[in-house]
N, C-alpha and C positions, 0 to 999 in steps of 0.2 A: 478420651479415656485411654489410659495406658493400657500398654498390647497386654503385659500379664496380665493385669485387672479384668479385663476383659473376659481374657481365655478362661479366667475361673467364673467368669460372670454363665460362659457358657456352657460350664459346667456344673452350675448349680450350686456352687460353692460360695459358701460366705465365711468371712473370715469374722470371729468372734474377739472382742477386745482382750488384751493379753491379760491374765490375771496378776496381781501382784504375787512375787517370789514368798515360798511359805519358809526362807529360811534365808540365810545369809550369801545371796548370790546376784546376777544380774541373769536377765533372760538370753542377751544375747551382749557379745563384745567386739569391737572391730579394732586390729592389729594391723598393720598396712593398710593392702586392701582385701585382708581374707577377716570374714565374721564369721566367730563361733560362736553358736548357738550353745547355752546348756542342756539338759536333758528334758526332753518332754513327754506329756505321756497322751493318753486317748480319750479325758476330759469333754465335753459337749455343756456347756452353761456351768460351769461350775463340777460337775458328776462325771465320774468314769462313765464311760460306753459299756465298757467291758471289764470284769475282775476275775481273777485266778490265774492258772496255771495253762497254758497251751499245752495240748494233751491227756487231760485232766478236766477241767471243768469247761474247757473252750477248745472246738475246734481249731482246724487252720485256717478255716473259710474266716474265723470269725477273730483269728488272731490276727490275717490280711487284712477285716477293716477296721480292726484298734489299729495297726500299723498306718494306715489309711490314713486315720483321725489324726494322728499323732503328725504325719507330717501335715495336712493342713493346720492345727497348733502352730509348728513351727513354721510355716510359710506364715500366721497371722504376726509371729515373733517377730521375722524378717521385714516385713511391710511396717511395723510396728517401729524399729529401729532405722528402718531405711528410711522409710518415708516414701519411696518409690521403688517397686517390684523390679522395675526394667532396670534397675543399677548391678541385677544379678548377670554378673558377666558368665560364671557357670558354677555349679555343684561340683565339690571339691568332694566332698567324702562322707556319709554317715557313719556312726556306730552305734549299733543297734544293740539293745539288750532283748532277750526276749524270756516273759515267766514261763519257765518249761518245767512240766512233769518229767519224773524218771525215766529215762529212756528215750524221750522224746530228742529227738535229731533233724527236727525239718523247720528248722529256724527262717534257712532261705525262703522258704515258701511262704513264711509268713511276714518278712521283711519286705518283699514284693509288692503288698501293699502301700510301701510307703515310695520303693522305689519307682512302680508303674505311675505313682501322682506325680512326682518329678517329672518324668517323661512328657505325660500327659501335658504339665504346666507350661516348661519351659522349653520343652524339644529337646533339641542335641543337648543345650546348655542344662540339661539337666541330669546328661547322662554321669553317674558319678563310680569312684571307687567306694567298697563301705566293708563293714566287717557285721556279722548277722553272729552274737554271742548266747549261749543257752545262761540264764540264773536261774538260781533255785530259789529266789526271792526277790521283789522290786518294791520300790517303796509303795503302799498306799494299797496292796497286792494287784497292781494294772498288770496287765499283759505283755505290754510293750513297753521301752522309754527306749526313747533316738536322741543322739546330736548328732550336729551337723557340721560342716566346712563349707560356707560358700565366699566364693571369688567375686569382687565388686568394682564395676565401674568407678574412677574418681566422679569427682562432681565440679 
């Protein structure tokens, strides 16, 4: 079994099949050898985890694991398009949106969920740059949406 396959095996993590794009896009594209992911959001079978606003209708605890969810999505993207986990040479960069109530300023805290799985997954090669943004709207009203930059072995 492949090493990342694995590490997520041991983490209780299962990767759910990509859903088809509900609009005119691909999930994921590869340029060189960097693949960017489109935006994803905190879905589980088809259904948000979580809806509204962080600070508002959803804590930070609970905005960390819509962020959470969102990148295992995009880790099923990645496996999806790669074919194989371990071509991820390293996490290049997220950019986070996050649904935030008024006044609400603790985006990082809640990005963290997304950024701890990385670590967790892939180790160092997961550590990335990213940007953690407040909206006052997301589509679908989720919590969270991520993309991603990651860096790829040739084959």
């Amino acid at each position: 079994m492949a090493k990342i396959e694995q590490r997520l095996e041991e983490l209780g993590i299962l990767l759910e099949k990509v859903p088809t794009p509900v609009a005119q896009y691909v999930p994921a594209k590869t340029v060189g050898s960097l693949v960017y992911t489109s935006g994803a959001d905190c879905r589980v079978q088809g259904v948000l985890k979580y809806t509204g606003k962080i600070g508002q209708e959803l804590t930070v605890e609970q905005g960390y694991d819509a962020a959470r969810q969102v990148m295992i999505n995009l880790i099923a993207v990645l496996k999806d398009h790669l074919g194989d986990l371990d071509r991820v040479k390293q996490v290049v960069k997220l950019l986070a949106f996050v649904n935030s109530a008024d006044g609400f300023v603790e985006q990082p805290f809640v990005v963290n969920g997304a950024s701890d799985l990385l670590v967790e997954v892939f180790g160092e090669k997961g550590r990335h740059a990213r940007s953690a943004i407040s909206s006052n709207e997301l589509p679908f009203n989720t919590p969270v949406e991520i993309e991603m930059i990651v860096e790829i072995e040739s084959i």
